[in-house]
C-alpha positions in Angstrom: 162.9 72.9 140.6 165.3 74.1 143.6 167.3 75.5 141.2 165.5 77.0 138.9 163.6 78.7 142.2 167.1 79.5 143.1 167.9 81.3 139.7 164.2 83.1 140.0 165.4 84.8 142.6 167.7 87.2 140.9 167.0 86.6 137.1 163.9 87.8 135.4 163.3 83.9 134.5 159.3 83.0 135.7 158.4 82.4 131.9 161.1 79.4 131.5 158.8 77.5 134.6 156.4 76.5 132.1 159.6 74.2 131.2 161.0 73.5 134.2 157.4 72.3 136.4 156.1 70.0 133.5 159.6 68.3 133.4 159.8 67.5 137.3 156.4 66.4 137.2 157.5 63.8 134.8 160.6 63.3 136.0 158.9 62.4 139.6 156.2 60.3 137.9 158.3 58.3 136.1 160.1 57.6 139.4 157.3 57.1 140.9 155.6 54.5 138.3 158.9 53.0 136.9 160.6 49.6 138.6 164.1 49.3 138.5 166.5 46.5 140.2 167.3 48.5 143.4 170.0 47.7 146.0 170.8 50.2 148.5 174.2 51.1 149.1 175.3 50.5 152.7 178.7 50.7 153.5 179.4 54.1 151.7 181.8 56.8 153.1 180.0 60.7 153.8 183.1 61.8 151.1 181.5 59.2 148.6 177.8 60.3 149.7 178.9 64.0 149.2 180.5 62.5 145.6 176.9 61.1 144.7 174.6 64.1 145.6 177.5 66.5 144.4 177.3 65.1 141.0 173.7 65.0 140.6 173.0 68.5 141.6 176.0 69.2 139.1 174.3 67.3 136.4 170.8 68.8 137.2 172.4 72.6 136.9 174.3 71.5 133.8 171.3 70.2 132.0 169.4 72.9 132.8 172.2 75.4 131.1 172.3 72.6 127.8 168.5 73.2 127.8 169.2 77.0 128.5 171.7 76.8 125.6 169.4 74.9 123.2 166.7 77.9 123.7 168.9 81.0 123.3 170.0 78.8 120.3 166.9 79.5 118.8 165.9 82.5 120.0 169.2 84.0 118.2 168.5 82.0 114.5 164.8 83.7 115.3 166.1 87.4 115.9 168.4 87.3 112.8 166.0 85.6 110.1 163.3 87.8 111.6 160.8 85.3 111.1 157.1 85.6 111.4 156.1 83.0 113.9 158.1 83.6 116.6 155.4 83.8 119.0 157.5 81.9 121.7 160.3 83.7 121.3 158.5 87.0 122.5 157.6 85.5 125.9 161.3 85.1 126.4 163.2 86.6 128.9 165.9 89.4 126.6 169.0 87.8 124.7 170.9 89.7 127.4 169.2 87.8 130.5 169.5 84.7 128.6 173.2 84.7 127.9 173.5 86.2 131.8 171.3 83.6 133.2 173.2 80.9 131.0 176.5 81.9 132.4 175.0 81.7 136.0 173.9 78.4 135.3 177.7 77.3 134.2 179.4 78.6 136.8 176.9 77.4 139.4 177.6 73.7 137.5 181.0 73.9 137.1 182.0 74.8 140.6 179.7 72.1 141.7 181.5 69.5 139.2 184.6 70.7 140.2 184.4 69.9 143.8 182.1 66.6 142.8 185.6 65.4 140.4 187.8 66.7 143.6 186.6 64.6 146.5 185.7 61.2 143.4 189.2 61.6 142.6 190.2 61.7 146.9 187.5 59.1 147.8 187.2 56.3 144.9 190.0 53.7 145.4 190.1 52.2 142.1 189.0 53.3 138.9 189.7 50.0 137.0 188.4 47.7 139.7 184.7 50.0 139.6 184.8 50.2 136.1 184.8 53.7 136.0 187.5 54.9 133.9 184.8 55.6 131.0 183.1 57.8 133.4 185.7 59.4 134.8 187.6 60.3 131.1 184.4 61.6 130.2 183.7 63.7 132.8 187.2 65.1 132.7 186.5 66.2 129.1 183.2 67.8 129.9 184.8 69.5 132.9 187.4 70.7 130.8 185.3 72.6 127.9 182.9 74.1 130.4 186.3 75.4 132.3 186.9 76.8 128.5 184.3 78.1 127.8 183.9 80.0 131.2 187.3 81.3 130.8 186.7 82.5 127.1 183.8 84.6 128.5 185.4 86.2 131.2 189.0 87.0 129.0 187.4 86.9 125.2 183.9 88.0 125.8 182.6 84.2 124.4 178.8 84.3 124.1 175.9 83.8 122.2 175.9 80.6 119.7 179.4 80.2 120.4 178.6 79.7 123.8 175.6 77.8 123.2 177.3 75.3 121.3 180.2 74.7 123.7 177.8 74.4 126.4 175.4 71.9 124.3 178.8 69.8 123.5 180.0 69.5 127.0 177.1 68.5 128.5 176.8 65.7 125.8 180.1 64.4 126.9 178.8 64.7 130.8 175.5 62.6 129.5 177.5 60.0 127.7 180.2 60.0 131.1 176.8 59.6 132.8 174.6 57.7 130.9 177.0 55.6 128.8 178.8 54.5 131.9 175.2 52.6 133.6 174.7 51.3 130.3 178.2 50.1 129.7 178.3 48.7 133.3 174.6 47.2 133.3 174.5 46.1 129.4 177.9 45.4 128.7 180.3 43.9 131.2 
């Protein structure tokens, strides 16, 4: 929610909120309700803790452009087959503000990713000992297509589904650097 508060500010965005509050509230009850085996790190180093929370908010800026991407995604298919119920799509900010609010989003993330990767890669000691090669390959990968992707904006004018897509694809490759690594680490080894 402090983000998309923070993107409110200088993007005509109030109608996504009906989004973004119903998915905090969930997200806050379901941390709130759900148990999970918790052990509190306590010998960690303020480069790791600035790792951690830089890394989340990446994440949580990222997935917020994927679902960004996933909605001007539809709101382009809508506009060209000029169909008949496209109620939603009419309380929509413009394509323009989409595509400039989804670009905002991705440099916000990757800058945020960037320096998250930059002080993993100074502070973690070994990646083979914490199992974290997975994670960190994956990352890399994501990292690397949203740095594309950025970069074919700014010199080749990249937008709309192209755009979309590379966005949707990277952030799958964060989830799975994300995701896959707790369940490879907590199912599998």
């Amino acid at each position: 929610m402090f983000f998309y508060f923070l993107f409110c500010l200088y993007r005509p965005i109030v109608s996504l909120g009906i989004l973004a509050a119903p998915t905090a509230l969930v997200g806050l009850t379901i941390g709130y309700i759900g148990r999970a085996p918790y052990q509190p790190i306590t010998n960690i180093s303020i480069g790791l803790e600035a790792h951690i929370l830089l890394s989340l908010a990446a994440y949580c800026v990222l997935l917020m452009a994927a679902v960004q991407a996933l909605f001007l995604r539809l709101q382009i298919r809508e506009l060209k087959h000029h169909s008949i119920h496209r109620f939603w799509v009419n309380k929509l900010p413009s394509l323009q503000s989409m595509e400039s609010l989804l670009f905002d989003m991705l440099l916000v993330g990757f800058v945020l990713l960037s320096i998250a990767l930059g002080i993993g890669f100074i502070y973690v000691k070994d990646l083979m000992a914490q199992h974290i090669v997975h994670k960190t390959v994956f990352s890399l990968l994501s990292w690397l297509l949203f740095g594309a992707l950025l970069v074919g904006n700014w010199r080749a004018g990249w937008r709309g589904k192209r755009a979309a897509n590379m966005t949707i694809y990277a952030f799958i490759l964060l989830a799975i650097g994300f995701v896959g690594s707790k369940f490879v680490l907590e199912m599998l080894i």
